[in-house]
C-alpha positions as CSV (number, residue, x, y, z in Angstrom):
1,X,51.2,70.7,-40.0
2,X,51.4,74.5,-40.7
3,X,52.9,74.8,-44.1
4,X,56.2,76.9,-44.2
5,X,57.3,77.5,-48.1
6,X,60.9,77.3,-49.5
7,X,61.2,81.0,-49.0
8,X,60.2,80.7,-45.0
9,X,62.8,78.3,-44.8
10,X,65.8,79.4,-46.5
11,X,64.8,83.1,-44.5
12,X,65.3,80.9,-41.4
13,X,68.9,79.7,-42.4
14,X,70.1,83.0,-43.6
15,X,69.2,84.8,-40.4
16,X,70.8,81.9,-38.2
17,X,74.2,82.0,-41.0
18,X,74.2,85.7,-40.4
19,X,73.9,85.6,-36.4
20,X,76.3,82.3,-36.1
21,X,78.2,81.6,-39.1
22,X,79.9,78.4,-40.1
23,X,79.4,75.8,-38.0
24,X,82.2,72.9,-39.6
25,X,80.2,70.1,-38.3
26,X,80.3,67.3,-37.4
27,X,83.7,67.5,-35.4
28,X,85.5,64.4,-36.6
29,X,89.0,63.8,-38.7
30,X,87.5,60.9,-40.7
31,X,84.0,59.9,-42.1
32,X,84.8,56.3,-39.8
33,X,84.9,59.0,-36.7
34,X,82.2,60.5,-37.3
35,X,79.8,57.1,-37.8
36,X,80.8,56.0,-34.3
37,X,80.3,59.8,-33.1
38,X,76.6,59.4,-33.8
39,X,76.3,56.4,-32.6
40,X,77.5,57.4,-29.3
41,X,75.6,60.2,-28.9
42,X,72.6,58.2,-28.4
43,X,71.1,60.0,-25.1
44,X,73.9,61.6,-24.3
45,X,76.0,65.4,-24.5
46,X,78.6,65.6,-27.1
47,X,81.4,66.1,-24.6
48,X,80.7,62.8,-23.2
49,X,81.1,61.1,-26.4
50,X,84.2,63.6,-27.0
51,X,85.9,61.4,-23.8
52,X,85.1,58.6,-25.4
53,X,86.6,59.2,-28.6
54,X,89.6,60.2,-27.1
55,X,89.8,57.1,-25.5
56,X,89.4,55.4,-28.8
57,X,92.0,57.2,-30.3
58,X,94.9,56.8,-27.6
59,X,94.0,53.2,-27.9
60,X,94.9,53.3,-31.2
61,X,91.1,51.4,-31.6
62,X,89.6,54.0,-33.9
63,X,90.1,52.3,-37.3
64,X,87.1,49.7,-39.0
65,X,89.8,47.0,-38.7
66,X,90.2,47.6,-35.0
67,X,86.6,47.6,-34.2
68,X,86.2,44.3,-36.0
69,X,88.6,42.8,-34.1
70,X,88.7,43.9,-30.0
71,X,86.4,42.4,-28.0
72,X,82.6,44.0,-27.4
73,X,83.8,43.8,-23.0
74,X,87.3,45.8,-24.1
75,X,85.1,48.8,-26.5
76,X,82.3,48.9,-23.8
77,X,85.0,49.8,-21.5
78,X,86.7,52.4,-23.7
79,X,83.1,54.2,-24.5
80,X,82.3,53.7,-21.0
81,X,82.1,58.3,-20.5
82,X,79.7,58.3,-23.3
83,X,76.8,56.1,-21.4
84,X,74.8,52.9,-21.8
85,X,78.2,51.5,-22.8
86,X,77.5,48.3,-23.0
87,X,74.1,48.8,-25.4
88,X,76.4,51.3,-27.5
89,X,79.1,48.7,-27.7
90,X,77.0,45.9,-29.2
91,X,75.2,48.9,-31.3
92,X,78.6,50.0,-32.7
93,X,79.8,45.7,-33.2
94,X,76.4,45.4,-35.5
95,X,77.1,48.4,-37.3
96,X,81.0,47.3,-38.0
97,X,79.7,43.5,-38.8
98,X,77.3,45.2,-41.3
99,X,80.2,47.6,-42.8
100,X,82.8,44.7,-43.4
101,X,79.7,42.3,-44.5
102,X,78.2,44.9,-47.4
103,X,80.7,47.1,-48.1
104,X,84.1,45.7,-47.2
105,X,84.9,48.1,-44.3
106,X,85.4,50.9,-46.6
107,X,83.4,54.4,-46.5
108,X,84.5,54.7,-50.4
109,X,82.5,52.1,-51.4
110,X,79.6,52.8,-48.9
111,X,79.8,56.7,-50.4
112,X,79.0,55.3,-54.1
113,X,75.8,53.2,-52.9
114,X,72.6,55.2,-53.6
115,X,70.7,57.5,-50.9
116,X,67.6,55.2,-50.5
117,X,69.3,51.8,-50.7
118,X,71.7,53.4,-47.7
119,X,69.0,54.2,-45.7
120,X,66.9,51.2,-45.6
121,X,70.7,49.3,-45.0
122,X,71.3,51.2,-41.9
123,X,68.1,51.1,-40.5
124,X,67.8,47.5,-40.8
125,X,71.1,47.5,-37.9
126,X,70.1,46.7,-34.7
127,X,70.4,50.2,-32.7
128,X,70.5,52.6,-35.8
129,X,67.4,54.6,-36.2
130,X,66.6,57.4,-38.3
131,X,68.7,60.3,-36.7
132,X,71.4,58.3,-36.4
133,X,71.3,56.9,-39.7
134,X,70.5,60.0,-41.3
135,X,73.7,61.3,-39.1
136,X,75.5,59.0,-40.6
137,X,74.1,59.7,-44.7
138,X,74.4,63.5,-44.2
139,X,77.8,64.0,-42.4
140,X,80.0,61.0,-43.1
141,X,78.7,60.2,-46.0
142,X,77.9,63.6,-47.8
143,X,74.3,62.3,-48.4
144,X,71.5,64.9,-49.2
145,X,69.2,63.9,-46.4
146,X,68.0,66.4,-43.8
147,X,68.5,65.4,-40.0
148,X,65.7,66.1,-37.6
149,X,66.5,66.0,-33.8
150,X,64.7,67.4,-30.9
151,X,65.7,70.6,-31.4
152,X,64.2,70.7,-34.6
153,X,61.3,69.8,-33.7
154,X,61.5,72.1,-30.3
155,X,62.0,75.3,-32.4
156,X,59.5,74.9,-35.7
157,X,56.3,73.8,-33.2
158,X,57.4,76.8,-31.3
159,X,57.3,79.3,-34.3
160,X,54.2,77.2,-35.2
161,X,55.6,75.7,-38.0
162,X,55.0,72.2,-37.3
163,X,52.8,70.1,-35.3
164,X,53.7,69.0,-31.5
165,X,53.0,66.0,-32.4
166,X,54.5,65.6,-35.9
167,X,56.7,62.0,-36.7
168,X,60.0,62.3,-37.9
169,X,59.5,61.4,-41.4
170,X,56.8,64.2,-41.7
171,X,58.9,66.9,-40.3
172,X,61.7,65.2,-42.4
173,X,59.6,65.6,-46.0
174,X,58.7,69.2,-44.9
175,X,62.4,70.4,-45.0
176,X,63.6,68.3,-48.0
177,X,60.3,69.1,-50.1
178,X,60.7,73.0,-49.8
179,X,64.8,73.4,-49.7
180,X,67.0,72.3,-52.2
181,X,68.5,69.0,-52.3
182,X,72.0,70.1,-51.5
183,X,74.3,67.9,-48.9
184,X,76.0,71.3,-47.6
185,X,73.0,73.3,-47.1
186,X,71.5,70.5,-45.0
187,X,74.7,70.1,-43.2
188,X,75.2,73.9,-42.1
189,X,70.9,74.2,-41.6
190,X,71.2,71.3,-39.0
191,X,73.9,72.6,-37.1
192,X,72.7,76.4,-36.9
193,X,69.3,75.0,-35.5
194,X,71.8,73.3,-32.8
195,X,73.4,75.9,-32.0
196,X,70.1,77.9,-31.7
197,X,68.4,75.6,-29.8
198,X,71.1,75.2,-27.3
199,X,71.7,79.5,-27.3
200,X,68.2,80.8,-27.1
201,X,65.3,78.0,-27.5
202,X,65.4,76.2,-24.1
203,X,63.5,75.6,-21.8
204,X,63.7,78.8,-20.5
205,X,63.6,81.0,-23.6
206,X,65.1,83.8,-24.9
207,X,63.6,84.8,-27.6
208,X,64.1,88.4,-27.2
209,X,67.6,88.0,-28.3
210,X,67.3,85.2,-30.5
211,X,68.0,85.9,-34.5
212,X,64.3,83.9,-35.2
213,X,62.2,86.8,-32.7
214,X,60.7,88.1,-36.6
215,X,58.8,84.4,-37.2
216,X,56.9,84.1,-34.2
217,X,53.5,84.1,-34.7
């Protein structure tokens, strides 16, 4: 891996914070929300799992006590716009058996259990791996834990930062070894790379107008 130092890093996010701004993600009115949010967005567009939120929510299904209870055919159905709806239905059943099981089915009592012990809970559910669970620690949770996605990794290789071939946890320990552990820097640094992945660093890029033209190498 190409070493990038803390002041690389927090250079990036300023520029992005400049060009963009605020973010306020992730979109969701409750932490619960936002838990199934990420698990629905498994290999799929967020508008997609916007549908089936909605669909959730004019149910009047979107509580843990609902998800416990309705049947895995009747949730598959209502997630059906956000794909694979039946994998992400019996994904979202282990998670809500795990949440009643270890923590009662209440996020205040998941929010007081420690970063690592989280983690290594919420990877050990069938379906959750580390994006999602990291989603989960950093945004629902208020975690310190930096999410890496393909857009991460898309941007950084391409200002030769890191590795094509670099594994999540590597790219992961990069970011969380040179920035400050702080829950709200994370949150904002993740979503500005979103947002500039999606604006200039396709696959067709446009990096004449994008607000990271100064690091290429």
């Amino acid at each position: 891996m190409v070493k990038a130092d803390g002041k690389v890093l927090i250079g990036i996010y300023r520029d992005l914070f400049k060009s963009f701004g605020p973010q306020q993600w992730w979109p969701g009115e409750t932490p619960f929300e936002v838990i199934i949010g990420a698990i629905l967005t498994q290999n799929t567009n967020w508008k997609n799992v916007e549908k089936a939120i909605s669909n959730l929510k004019s149910s009047g299904k979107l509580s843990p006590a609902a998800f416990l209870t309705i049947p895995e055919q009747k949730l598959a159905e209502l997630i059906r716009p956000a794909g694979y709806f039946n994998v992400k239905a019996k994904r979202l059943k282990n998670f809500i058996r795990f949440f009643f099981d270890a923590y009662k089915g209440k996020i205040s009592l998941m929010k007081k259990a420690p970063l690592s012990r989280l983690r290594e809970e919420l990877l050990s559910v069938n379906g959750i791996g580390e994006e999602t669970a990291d989603s989960i620690l950093l945004y629902a949770l208020e975690k310190p834990v930096f999410v890496v996605d393909a857009y991460t990794k898309r941007i950084f290789y391409r200002h030769k930062i890191i590795q094509s071939d670099a594994d999540y946890q590597t790219v992961q320990k990069h970011f969380m070894d040179n920035l400050p552990r702080n829950q709200l820097l994370f949150n904002e640094y993740h979503a500005l790379i979103v947002k500039t992945a999606k604006k200039f660093c396709r696959a067709k890029t446009c990096c004449a107008l994008c607000p990271l033209k100064k690091y290429l190498q």
